[in-house]
C-alpha positions in Angstrom: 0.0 0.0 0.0 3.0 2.1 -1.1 4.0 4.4 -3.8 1.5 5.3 -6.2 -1.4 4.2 -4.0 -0.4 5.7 -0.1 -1.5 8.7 -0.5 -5.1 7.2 -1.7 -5.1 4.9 1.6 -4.0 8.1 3.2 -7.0 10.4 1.7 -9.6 7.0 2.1 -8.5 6.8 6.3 -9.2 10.7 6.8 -12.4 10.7 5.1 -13.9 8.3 7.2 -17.1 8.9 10.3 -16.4 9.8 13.4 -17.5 6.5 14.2 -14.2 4.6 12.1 -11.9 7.4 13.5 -12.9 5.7 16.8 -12.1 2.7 15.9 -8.7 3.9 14.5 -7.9 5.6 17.6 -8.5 2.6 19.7 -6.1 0.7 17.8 -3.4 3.1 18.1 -4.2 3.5 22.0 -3.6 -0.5 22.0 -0.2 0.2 20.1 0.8 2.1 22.5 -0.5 0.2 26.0 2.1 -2.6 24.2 5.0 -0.5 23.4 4.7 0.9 27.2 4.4 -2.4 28.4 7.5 -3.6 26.8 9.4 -0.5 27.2 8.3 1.7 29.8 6.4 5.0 29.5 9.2 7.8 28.5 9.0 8.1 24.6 13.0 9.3 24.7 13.9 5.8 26.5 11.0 4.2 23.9 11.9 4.2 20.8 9.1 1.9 19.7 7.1 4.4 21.8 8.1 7.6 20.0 7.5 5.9 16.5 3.7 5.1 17.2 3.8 8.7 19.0 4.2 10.4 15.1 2.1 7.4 14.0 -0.7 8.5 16.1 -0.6 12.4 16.0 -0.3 11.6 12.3 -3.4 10.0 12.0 -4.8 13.3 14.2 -5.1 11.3 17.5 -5.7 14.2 19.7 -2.5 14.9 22.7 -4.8 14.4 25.1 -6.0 11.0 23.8 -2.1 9.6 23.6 -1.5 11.1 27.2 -4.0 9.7 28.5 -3.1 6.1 26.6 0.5 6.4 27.8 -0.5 6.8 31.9 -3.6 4.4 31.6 -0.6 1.8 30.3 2.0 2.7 32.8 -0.3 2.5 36.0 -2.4 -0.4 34.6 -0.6 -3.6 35.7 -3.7 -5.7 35.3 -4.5 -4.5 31.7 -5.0 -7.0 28.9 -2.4 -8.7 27.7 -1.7 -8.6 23.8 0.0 -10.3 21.9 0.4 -9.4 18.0 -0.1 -12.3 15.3 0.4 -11.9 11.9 -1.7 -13.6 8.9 -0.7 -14.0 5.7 -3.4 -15.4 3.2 -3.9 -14.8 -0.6 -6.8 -12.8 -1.7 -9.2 -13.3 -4.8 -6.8 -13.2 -8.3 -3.6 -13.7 -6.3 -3.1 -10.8 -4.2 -0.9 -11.1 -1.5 -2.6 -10.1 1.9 -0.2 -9.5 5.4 -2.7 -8.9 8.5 -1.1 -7.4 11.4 -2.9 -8.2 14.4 -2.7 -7.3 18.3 -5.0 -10.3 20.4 -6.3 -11.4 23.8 -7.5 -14.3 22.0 -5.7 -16.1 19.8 -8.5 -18.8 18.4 -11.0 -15.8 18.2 -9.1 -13.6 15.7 -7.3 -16.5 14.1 -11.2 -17.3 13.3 -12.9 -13.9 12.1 -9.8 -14.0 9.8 -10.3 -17.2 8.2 -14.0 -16.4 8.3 -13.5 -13.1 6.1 -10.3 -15.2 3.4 -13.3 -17.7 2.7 -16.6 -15.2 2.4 -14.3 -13.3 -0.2 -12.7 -15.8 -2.4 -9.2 -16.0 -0.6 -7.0 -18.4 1.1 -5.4 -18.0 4.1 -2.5 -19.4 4.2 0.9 -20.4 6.5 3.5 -18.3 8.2 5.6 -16.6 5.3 3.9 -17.8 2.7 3.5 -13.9 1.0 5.7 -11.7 3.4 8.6 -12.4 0.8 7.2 -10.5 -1.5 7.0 -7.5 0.6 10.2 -5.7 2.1 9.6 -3.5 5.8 10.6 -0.2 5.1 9.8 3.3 7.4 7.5 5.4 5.1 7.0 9.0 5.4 4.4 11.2 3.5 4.1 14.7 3.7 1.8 16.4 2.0 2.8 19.2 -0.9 2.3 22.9 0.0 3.5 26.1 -1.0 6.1 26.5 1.6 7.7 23.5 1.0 11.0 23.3 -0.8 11.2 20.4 -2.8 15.3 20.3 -3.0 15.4 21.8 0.2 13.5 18.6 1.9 15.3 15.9 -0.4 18.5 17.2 0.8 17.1 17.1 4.4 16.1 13.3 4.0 18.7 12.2 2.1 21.0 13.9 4.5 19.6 12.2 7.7 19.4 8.9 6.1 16.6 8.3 3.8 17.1 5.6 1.5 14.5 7.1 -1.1 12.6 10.2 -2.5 9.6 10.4 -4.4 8.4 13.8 -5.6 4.4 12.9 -7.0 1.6 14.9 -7.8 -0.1 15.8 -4.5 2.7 14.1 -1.7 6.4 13.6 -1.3 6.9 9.9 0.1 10.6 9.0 1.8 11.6 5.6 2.4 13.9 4.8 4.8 15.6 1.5 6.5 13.7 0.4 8.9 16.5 0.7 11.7 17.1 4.4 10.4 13.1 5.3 10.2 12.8 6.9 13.9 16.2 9.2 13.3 14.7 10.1 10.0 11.4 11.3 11.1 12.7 12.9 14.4 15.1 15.2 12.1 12.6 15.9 9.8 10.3 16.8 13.0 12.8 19.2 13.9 13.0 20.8 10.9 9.0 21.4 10.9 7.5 19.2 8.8 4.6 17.4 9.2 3.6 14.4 8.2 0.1 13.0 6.6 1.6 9.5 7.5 4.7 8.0 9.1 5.1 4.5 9.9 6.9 1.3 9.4 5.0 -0.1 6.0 5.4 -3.2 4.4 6.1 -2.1 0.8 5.1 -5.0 -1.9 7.6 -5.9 -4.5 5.1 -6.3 -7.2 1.9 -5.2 -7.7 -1.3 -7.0 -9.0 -3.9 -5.4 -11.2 -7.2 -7.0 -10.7 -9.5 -6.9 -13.7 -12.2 -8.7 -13.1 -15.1 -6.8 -11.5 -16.2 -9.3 -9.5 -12.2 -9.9 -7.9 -12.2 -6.5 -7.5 -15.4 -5.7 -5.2 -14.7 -9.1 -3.2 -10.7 -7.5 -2.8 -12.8 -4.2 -1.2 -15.2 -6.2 0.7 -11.9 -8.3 2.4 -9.6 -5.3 3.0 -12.8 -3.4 4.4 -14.1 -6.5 6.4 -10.8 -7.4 8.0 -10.0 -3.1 8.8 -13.1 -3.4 10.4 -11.9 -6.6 12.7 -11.1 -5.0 16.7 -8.3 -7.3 16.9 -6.5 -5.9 13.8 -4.4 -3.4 13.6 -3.0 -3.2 9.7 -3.4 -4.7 6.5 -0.7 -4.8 3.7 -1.6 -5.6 0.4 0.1 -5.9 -2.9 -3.2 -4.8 -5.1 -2.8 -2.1 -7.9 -5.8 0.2 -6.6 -7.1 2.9 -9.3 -6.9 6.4 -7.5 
């Protein structure tokens, strides 16, 4: 769900009811009650912390909201435990499908996945059987505007480590290592840009253009039905969406 199509996904997720956005927000608030859990509540001695920090006030998750998500997780010892599962599956016409998911309930999730693979003519399918095809990469998008210098910010990414820059017609999108991503966004921070997206994104190799209708509005139906799933937190695809 990179290049050409990100900003799409990007545009798709901010036009979405109050309702979704609440949904979205509760995923990221789970994000975040992990990364405390694992490594403690200051963001500085966090990196995993600070990188769903952007993720979150990139998405517009209010600074109240990931306060208030960072104390609930340090002073709740007895808070649910998660633990993150990834699914890998095929969807209908071959397109490779990576769910991320964050569970109290292994069988439960593992289910509703299956469940939505086989109502829309896709396989689920073993451990690594698709995440080949994808490489993890950090992926920063900032939207064009007038007081942006597009040499200026190439030179800026480049400079603190970006592996890649792509100039297109309403976005810039830098790709980084993923070991390099949190360095990269905190310079560019620093430097006063802000971001329409910036997370770790697992960038297919290959795409696949689906041209039969019906493939098509079961490949919606899927990505949709599994976004919807509490227990997920991201899906990667490999699909060639129109804009």
């Amino acid at each position: 769900m990179s290049g050409h199509s990100k900003w799409a996904n990007i545009k798709h997720k901010k036009g979405k009811s109050d309702a979704q956005k609440g949904k979205i927000f509760t995923k990221l608030g789970r994000e975040i009650l992990v990364a405390v859990k694992a490594g403690g509540p200051d963001p500085e001695g966090n990196s995993r912390l600070k990188d769903i920090i952007a993720k979150a006030k990139a998405a517009n998750m209010p600074n109240d909201n990931i306060t208030r998500s960072i104390k609930k997780a340090a002073g709740d010892a007895d808070s649910t435990n998660y633990e993150e599962v990834v699914y890998e599956g095929y969807g209908p016409g071959g397109v490779a499908v990576i769910v991320n998911s964050m569970t109290d309930n292994r069988n439960r999730t593992a289910g509703d996945v299956r469940h939505l693979f086989d109502k829309h003519n896709g396989n689920l399918g073993t451990t690594n059987c698709v995440s080949f095809m994808f490489d993890k990469k950090g992926v920063i998008v900032i939207e064009k505007k007038d007081d942006i210098d597009e040499e200026e910010l190439m030179m800026q990414a480049i400079e603190a480590g970006a592996e890649d820059f792509t100039s297109e017609d309403d976005y810039y999108e830098i790709i980084t290592d993923p070991a390099d991503f949190s360095s990269v966004r905190e310079a560019l921070e620093k430097d006063g840009y802000e971001f329409a997206s910036a997370e770790l994104d697992m960038i297919p190799q290959n795409y696949v253009k689906l041209e039969n209708e019906n493939h098509v509005a079961s490949m919606e139906k899927l990505v949709d039905g599994l976004e919807e799933l509490d227990d997920v937190q991201e899906v990667y695809h490999n699909w060639e969406q129109d804009e």
